[in-house]
Biopython code that builds the backbone (N, CA, C, O; Angstrom):
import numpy as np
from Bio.PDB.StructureBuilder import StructureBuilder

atoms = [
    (1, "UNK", "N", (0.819, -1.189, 0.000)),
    (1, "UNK", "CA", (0.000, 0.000, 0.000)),
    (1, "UNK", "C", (0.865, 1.256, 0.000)),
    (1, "UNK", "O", (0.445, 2.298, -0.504)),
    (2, "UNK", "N", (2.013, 1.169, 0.535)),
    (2, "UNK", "CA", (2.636, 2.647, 0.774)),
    (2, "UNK", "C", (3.489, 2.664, -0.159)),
    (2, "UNK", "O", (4.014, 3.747, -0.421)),
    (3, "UNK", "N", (3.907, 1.339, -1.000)),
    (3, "UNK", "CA", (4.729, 1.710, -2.795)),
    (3, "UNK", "C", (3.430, 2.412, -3.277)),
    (3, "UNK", "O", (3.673, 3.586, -3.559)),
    (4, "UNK", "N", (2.380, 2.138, -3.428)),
    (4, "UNK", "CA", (1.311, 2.410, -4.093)),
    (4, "UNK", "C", (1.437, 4.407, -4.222)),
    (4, "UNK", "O", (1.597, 5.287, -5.068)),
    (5, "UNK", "N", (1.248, 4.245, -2.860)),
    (5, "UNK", "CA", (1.342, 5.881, -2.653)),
    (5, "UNK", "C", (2.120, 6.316, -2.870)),
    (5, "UNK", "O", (1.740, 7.440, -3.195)),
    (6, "UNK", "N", (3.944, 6.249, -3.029)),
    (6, "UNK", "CA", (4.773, 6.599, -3.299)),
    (6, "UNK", "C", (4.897, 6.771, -4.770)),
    (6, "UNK", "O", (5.120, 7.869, -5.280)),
    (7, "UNK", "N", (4.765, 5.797, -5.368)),
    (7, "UNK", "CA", (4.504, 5.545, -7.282)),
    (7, "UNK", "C", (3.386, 6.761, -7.551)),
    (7, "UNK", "O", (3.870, 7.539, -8.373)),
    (8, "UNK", "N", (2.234, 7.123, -7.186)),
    (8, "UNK", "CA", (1.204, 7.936, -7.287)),
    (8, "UNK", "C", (1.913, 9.606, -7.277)),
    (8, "UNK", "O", (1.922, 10.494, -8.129)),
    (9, "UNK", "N", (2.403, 9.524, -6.058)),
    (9, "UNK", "CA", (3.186, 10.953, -5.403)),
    (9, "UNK", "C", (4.300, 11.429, -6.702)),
    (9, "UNK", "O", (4.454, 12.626, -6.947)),
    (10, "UNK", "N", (5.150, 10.196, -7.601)),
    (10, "UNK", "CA", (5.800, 10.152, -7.725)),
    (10, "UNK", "C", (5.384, 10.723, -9.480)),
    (10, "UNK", "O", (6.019, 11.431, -10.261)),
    (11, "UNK", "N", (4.401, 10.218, -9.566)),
    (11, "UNK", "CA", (3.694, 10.238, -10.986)),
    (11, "UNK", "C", (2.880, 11.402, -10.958)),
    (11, "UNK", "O", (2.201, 11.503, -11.980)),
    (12, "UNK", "N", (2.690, 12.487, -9.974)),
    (12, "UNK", "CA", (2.101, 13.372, -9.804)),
    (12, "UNK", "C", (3.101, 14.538, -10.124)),
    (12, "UNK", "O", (3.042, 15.501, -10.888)),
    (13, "UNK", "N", (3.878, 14.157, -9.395)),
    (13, "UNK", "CA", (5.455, 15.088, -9.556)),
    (13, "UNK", "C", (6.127, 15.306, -11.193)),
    (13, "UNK", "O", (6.702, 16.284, -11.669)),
    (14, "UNK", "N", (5.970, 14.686, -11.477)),
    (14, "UNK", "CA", (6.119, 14.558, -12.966)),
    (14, "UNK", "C", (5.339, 14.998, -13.969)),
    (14, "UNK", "O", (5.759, 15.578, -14.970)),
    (15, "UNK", "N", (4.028, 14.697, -13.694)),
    (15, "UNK", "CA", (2.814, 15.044, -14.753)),
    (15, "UNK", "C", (2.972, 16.958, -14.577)),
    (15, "UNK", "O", (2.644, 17.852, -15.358)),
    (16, "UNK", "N", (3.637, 17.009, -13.155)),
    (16, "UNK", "CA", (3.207, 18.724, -12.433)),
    (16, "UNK", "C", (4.591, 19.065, -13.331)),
    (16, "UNK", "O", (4.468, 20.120, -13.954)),
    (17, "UNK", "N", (5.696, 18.484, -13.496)),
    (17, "UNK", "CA", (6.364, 19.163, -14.174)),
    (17, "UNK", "C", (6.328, 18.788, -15.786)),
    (17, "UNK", "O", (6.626, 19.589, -16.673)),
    (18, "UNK", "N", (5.971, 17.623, -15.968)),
    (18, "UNK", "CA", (5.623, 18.375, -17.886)),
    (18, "UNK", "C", (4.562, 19.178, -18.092)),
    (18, "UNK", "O", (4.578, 19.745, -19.185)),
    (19, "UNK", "N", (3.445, 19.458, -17.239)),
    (19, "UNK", "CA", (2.659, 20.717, -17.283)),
    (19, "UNK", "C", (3.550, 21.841, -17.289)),
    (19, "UNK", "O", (3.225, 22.823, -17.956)),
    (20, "UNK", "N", (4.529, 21.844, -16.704)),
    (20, "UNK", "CA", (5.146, 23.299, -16.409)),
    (20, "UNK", "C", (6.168, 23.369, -17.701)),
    (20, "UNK", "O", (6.543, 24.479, -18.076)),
    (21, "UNK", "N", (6.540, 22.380, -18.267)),
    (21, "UNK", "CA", (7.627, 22.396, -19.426)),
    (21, "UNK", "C", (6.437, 22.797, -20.415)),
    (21, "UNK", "O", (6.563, 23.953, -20.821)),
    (22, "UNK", "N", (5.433, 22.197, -20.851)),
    (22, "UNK", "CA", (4.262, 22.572, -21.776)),
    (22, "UNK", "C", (3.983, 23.988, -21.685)),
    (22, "UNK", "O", (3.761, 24.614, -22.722)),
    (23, "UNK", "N", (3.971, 24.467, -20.746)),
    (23, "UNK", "CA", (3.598, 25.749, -20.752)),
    (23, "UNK", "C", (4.613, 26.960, -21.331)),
    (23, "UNK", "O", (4.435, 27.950, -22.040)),
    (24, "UNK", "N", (6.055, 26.211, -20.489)),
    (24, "UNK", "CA", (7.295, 27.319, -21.251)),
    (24, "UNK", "C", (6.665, 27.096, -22.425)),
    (24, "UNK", "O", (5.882, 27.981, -22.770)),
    (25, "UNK", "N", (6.816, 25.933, -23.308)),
    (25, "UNK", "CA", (7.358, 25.863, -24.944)),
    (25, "UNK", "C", (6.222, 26.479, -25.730)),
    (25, "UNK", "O", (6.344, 26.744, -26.926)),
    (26, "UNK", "N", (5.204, 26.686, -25.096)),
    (26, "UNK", "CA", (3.920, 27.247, -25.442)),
    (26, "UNK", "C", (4.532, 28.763, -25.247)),
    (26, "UNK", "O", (3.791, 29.441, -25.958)),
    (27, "UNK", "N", (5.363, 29.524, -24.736)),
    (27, "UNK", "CA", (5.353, 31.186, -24.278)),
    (27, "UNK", "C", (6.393, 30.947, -25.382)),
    (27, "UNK", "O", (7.084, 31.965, -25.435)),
    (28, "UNK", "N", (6.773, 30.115, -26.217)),
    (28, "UNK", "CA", (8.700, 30.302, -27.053)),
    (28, "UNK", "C", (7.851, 31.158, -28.337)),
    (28, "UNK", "O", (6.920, 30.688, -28.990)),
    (29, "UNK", "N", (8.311, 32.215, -28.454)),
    (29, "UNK", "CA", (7.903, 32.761, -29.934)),
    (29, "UNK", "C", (8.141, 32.156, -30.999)),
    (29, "UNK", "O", (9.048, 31.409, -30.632)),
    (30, "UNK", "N", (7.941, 31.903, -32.259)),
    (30, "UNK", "CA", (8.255, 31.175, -33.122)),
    (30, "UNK", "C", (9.792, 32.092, -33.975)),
    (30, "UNK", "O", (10.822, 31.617, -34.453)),
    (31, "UNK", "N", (9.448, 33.120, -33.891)),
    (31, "UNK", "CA", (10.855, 33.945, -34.171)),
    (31, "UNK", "C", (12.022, 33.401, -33.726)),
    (31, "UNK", "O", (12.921, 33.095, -34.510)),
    (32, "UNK", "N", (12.155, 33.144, -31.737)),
    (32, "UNK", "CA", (13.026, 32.581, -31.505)),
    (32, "UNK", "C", (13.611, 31.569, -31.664)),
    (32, "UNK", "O", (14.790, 31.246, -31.521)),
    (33, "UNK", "N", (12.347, 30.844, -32.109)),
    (33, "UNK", "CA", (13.061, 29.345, -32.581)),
    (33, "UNK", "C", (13.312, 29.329, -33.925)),
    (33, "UNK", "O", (14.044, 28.402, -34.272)),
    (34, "UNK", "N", (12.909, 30.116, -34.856)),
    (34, "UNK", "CA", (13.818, 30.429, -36.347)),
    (34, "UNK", "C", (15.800, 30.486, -36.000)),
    (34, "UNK", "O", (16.808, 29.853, -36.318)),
    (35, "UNK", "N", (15.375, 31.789, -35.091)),
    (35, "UNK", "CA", (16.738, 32.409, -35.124)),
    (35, "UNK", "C", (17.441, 30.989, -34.227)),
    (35, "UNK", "O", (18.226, 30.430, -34.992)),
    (36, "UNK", "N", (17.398, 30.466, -33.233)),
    (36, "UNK", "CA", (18.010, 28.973, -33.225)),
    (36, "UNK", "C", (18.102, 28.215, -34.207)),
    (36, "UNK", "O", (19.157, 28.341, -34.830)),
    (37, "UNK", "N", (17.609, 27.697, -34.471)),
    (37, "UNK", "CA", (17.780, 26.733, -35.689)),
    (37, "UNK", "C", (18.539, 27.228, -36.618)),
    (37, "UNK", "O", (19.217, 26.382, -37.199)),
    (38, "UNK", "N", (18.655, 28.234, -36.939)),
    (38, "UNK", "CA", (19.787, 29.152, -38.256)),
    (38, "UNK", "C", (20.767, 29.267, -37.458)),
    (38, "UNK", "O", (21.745, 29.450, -38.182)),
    (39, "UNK", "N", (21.115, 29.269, -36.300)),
    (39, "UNK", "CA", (22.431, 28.900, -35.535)),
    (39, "UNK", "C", (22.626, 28.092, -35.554)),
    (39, "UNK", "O", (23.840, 27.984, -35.732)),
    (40, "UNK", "N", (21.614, 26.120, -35.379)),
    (40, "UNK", "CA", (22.412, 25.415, -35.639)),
    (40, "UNK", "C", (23.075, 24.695, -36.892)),
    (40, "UNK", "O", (24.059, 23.961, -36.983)),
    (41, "UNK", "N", (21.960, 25.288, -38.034)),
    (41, "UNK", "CA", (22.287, 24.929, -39.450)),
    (41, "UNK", "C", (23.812, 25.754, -39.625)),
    (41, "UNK", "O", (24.800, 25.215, -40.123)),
    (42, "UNK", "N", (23.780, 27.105, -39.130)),
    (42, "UNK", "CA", (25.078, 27.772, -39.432)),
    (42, "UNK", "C", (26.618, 26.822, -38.474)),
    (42, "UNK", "O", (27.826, 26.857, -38.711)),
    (43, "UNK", "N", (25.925, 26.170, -37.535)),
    (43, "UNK", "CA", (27.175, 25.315, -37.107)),
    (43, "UNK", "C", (27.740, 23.951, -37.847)),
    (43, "UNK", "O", (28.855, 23.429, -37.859)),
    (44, "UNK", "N", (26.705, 23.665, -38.351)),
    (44, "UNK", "CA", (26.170, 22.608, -38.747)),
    (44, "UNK", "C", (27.414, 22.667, -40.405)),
    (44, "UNK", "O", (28.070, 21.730, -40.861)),
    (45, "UNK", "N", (27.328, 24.140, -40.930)),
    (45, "UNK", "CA", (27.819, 24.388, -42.257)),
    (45, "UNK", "C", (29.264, 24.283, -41.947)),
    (45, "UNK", "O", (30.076, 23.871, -42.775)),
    (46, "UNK", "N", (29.687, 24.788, -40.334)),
    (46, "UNK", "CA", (31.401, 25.037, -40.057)),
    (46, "UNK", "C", (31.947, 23.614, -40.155)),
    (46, "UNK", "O", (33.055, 23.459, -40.669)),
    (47, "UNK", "N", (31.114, 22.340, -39.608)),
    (47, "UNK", "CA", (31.917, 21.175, -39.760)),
    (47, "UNK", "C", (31.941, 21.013, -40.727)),
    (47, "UNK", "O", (33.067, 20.590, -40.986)),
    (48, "UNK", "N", (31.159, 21.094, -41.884)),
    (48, "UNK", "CA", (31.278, 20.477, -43.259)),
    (48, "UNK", "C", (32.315, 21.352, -44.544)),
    (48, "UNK", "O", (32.393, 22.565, -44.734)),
    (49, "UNK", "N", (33.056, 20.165, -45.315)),
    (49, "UNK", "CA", (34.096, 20.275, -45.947)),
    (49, "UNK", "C", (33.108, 21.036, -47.333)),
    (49, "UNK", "O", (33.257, 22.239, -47.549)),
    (50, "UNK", "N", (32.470, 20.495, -47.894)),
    (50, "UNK", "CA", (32.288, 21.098, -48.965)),
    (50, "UNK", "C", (30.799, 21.510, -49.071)),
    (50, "UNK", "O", (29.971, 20.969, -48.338)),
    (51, "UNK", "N", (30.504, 22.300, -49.821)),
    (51, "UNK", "CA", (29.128, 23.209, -49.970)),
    (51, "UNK", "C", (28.456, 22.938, -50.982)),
    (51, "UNK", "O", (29.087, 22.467, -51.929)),
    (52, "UNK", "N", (27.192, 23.106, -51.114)),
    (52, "UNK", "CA", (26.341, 22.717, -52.356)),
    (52, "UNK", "C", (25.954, 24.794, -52.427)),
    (52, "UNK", "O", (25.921, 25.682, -51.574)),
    (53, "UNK", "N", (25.835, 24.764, -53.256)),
    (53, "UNK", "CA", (25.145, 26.644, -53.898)),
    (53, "UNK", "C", (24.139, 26.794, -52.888)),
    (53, "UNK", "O", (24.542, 27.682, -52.136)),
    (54, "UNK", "N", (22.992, 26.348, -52.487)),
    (54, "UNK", "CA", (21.926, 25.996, -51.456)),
    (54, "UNK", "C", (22.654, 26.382, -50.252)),
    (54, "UNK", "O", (22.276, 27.327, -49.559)),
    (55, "UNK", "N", (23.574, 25.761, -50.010)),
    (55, "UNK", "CA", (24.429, 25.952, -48.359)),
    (55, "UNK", "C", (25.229, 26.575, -48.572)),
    (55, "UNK", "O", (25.890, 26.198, -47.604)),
    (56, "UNK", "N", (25.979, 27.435, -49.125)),
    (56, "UNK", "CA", (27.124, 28.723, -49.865)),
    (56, "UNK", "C", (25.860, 29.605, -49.381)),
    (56, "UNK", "O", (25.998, 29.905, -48.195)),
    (57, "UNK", "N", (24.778, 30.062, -49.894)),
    (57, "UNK", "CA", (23.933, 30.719, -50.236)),
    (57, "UNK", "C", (23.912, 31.291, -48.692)),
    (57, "UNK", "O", (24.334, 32.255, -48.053)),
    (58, "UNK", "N", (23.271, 30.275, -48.529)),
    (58, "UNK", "CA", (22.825, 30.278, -46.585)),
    (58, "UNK", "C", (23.976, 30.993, -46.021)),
    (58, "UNK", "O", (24.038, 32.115, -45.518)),
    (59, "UNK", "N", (25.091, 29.883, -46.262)),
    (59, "UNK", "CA", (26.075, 30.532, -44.866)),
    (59, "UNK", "C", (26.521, 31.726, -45.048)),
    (59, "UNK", "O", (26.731, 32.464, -44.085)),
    (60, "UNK", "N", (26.748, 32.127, -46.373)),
    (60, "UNK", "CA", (27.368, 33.350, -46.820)),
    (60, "UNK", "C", (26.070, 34.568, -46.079)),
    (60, "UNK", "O", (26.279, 35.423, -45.219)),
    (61, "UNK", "N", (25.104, 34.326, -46.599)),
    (61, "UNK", "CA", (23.822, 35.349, -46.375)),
    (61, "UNK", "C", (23.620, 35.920, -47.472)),
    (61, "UNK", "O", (23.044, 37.007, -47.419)),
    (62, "UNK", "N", (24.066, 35.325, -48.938)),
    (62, "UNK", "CA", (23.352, 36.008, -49.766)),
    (62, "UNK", "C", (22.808, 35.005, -50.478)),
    (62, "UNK", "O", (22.884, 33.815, -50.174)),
    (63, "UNK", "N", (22.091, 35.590, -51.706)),
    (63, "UNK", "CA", (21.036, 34.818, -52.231)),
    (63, "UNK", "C", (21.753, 33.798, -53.359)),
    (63, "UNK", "O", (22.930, 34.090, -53.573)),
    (64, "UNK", "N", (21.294, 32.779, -54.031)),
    (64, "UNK", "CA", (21.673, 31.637, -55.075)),
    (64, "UNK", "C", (21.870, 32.317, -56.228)),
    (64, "UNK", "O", (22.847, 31.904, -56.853)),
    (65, "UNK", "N", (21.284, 33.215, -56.730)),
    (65, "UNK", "CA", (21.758, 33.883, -57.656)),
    (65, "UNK", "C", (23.075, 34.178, -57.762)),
    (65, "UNK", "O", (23.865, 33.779, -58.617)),
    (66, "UNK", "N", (23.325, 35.128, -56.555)),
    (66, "UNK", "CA", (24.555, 35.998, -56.340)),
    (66, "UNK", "C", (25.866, 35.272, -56.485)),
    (66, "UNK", "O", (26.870, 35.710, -57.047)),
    (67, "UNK", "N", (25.668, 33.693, -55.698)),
    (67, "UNK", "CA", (26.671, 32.988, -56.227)),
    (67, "UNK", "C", (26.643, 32.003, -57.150)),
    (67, "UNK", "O", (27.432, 31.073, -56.983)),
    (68, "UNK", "N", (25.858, 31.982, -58.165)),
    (68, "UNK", "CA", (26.185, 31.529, -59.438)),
    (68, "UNK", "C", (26.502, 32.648, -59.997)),
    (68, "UNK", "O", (26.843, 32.252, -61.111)),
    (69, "UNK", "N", (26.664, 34.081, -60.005)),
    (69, "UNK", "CA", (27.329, 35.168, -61.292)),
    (69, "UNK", "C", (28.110, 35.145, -60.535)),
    (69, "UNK", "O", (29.096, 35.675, -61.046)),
    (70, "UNK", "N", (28.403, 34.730, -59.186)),
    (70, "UNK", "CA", (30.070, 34.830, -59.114)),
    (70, "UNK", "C", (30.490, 33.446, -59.342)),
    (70, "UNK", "O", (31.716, 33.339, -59.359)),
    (71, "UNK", "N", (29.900, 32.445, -59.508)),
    (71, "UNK", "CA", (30.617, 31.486, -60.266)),
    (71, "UNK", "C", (31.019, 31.185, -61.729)),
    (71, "UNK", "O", (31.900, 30.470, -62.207)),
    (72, "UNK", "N", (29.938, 32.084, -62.347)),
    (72, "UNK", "CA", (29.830, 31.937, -63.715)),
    (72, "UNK", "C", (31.122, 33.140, -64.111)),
    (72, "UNK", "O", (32.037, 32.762, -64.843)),
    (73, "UNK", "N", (31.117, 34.467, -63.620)),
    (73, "UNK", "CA", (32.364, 34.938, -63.539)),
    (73, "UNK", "C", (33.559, 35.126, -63.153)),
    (73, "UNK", "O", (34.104, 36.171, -62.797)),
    (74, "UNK", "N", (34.078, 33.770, -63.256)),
    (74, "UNK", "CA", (35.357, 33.127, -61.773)),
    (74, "UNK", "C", (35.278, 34.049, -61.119)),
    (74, "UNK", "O", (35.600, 34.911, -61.935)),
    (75, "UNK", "N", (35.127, 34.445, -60.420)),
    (75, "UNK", "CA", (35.193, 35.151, -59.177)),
    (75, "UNK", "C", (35.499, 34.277, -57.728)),
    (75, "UNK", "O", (36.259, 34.663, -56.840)),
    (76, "UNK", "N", (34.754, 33.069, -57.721)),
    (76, "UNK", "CA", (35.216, 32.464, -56.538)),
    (76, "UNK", "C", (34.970, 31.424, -56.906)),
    (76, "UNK", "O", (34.006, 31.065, -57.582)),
    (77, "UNK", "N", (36.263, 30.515, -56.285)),
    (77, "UNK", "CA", (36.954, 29.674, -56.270)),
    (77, "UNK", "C", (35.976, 28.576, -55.996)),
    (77, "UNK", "O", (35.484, 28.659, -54.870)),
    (78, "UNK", "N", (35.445, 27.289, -56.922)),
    (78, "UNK", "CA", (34.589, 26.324, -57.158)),
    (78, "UNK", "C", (35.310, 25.090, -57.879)),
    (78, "UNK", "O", (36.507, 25.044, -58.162)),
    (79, "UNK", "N", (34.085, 23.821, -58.189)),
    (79, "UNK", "CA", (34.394, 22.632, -58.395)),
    (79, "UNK", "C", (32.863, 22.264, -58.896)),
    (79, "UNK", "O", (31.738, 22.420, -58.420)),
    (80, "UNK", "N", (33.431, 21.672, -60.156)),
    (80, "UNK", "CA", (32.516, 20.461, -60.715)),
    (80, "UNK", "C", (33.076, 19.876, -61.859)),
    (80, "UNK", "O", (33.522, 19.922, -63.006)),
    (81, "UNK", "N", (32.635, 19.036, -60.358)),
    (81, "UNK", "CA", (33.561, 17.359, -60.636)),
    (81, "UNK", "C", (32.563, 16.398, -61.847)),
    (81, "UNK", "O", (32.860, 15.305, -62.330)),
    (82, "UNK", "N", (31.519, 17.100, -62.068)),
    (82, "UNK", "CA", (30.798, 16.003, -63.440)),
    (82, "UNK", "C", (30.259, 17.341, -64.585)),
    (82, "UNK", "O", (29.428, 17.114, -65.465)),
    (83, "UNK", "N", (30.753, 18.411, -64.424)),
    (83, "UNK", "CA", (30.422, 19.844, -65.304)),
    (83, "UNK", "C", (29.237, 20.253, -65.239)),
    (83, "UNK", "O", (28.739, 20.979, -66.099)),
    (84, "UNK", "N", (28.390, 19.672, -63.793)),
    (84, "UNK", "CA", (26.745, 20.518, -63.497)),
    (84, "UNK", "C", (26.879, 20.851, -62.025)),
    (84, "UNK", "O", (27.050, 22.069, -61.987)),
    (85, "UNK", "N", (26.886, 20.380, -60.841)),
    (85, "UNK", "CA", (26.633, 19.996, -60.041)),
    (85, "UNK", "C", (28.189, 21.216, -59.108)),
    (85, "UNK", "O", (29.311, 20.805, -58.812)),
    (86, "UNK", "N", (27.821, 22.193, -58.961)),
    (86, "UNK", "CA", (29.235, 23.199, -58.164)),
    (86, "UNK", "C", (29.217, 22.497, -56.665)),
    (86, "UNK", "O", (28.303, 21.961, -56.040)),
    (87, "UNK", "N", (30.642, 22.730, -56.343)),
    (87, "UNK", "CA", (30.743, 22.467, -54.742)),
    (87, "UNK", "C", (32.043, 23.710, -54.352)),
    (87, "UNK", "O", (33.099, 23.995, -54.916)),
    (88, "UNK", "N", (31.526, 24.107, -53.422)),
    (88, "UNK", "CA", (32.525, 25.495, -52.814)),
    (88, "UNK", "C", (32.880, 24.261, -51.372)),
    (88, "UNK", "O", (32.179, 23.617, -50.592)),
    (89, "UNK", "N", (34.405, 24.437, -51.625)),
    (89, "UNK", "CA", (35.507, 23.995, -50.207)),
    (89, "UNK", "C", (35.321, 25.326, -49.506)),
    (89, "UNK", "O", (35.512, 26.479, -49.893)),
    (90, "UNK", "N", (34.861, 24.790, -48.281)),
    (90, "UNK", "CA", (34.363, 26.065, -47.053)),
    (90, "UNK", "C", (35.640, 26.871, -46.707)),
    (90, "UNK", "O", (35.645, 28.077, -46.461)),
    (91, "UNK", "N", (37.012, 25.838, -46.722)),
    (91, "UNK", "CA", (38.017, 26.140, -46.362)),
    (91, "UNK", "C", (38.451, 27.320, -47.194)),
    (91, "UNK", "O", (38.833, 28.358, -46.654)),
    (92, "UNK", "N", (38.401, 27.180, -48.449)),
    (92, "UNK", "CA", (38.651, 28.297, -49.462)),
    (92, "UNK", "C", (38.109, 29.416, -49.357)),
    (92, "UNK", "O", (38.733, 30.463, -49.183)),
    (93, "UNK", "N", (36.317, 29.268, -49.498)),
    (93, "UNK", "CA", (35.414, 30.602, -49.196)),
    (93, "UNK", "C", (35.669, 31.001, -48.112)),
    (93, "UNK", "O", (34.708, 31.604, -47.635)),
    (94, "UNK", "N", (36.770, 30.948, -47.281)),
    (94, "UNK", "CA", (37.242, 31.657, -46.192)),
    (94, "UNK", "C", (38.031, 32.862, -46.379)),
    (94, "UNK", "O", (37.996, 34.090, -46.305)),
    (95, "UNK", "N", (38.823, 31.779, -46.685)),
    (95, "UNK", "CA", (40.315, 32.747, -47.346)),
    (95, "UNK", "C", (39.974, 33.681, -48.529)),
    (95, "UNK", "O", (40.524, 34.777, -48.635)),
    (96, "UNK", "N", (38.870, 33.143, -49.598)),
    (96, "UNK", "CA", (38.328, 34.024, -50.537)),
    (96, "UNK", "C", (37.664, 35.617, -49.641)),
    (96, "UNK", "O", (37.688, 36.829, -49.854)),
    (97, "UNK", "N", (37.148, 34.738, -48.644)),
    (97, "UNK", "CA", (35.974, 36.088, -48.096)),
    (97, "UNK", "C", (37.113, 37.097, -47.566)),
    (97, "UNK", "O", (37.003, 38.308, -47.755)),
    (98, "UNK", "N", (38.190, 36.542, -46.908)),
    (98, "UNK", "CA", (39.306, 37.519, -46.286)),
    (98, "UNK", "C", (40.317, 38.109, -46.937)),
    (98, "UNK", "O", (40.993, 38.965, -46.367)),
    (99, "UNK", "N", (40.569, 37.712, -48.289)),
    (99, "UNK", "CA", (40.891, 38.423, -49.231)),
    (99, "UNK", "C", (40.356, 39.539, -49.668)),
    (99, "UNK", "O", (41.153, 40.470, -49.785)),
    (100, "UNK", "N", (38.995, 39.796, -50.014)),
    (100, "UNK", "CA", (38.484, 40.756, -50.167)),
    (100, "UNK", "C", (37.868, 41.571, -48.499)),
    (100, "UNK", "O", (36.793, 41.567, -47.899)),
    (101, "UNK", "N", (39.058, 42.117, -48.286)),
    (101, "UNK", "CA", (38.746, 42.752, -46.993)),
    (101, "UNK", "C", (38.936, 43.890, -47.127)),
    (101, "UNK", "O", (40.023, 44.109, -47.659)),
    (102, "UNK", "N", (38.221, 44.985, -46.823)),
    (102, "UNK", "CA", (37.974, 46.645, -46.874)),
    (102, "UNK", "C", (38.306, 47.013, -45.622)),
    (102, "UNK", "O", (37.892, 46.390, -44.644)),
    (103, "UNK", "N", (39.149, 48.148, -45.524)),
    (103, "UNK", "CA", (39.469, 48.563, -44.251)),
    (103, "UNK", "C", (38.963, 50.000, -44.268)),
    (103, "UNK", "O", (38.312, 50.493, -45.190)),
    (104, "UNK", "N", (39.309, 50.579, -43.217)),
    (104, "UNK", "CA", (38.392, 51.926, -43.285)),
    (104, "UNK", "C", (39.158, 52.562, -41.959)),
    (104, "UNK", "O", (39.222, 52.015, -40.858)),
    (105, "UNK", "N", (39.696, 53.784, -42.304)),
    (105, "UNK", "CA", (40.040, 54.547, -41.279)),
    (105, "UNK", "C", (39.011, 55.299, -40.423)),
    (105, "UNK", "O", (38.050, 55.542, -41.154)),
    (106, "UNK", "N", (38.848, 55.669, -39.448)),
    (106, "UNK", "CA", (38.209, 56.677, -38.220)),
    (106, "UNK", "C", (38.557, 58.167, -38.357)),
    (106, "UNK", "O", (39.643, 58.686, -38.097)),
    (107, "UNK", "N", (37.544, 58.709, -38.772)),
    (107, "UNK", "CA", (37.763, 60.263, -38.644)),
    (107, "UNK", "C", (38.059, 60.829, -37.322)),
    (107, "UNK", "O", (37.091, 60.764, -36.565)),
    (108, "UNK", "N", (38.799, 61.206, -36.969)),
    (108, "UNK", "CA", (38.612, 62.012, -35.457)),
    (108, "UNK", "C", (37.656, 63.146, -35.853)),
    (108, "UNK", "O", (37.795, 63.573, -36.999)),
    (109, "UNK", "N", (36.775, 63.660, -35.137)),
    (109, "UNK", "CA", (36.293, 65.053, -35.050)),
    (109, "UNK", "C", (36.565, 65.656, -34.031)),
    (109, "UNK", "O", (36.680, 65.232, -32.881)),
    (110, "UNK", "N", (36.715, 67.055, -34.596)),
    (110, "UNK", "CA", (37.575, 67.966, -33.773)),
    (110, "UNK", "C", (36.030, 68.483, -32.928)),
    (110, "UNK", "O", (35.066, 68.948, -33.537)),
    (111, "UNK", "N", (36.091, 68.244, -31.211)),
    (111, "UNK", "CA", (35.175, 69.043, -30.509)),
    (111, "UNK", "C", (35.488, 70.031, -30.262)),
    (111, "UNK", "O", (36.681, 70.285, -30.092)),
    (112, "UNK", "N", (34.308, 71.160, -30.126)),
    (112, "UNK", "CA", (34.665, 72.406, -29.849)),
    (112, "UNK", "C", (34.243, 73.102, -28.775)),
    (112, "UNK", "O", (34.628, 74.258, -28.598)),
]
sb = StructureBuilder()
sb.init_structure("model")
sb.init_model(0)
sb.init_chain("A")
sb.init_seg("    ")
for serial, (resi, resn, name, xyz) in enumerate(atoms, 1):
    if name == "N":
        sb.init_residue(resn, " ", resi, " ")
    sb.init_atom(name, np.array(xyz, "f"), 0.0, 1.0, " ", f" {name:<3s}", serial, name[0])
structure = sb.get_structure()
């Protein structure tokens, strides 16, 4: 009789806390869970060796277009290995992206 009650107590305690987990995931905005998930796809892109245009697109932040006219105008450094199918080495679009680096000096302004 007193496992009985203990198992009950025990199963009460539990039901009281996935009520309380149900309720967070119910207050999660759906925004926030976009912007997660594009963090973990964006981690997701750092382990991987090579890129499809689809995942270039993404990680870079610009659109599929943008990098096919820069593929179609060597501009950056690609592969296809059967003459359809591009793959960007992540390792490269690194060094590509830091190559083209703009620097920019600081105006002082004179206070008066």
């Amino acid at each position: 009789m007193a496992n009985k009650k203990i198992d009950i107590e025990i199963l009460a305690k539990r039901v009281e806390l996935l009520e309380i987990t149900v309720r967070e995931l119910k207050a999660v905005e759906p925004e926030v869970l976009e912007e997660r998930l594009k963090k973990i796809e964006n981690s997701l892109y750092i382990t991987k060796e090579m890129l499809t245009t689809t995942e270039l697109a993404e990680y870079l932040g610009v659109s599929q277009s943008q990098i096919y006219k820069l593929t179609m105008n060597m501009e950056i450094p690609h592969y296809k290995p059967k003459g359809k199918t591009i793959y960007f080495d992540r390792k490269e679009i690194v060094r590509w992206m830091r190559s083209n680096h703009c620097s920019f000096e600081r105006k002082e302004t004179a206070k008066d």
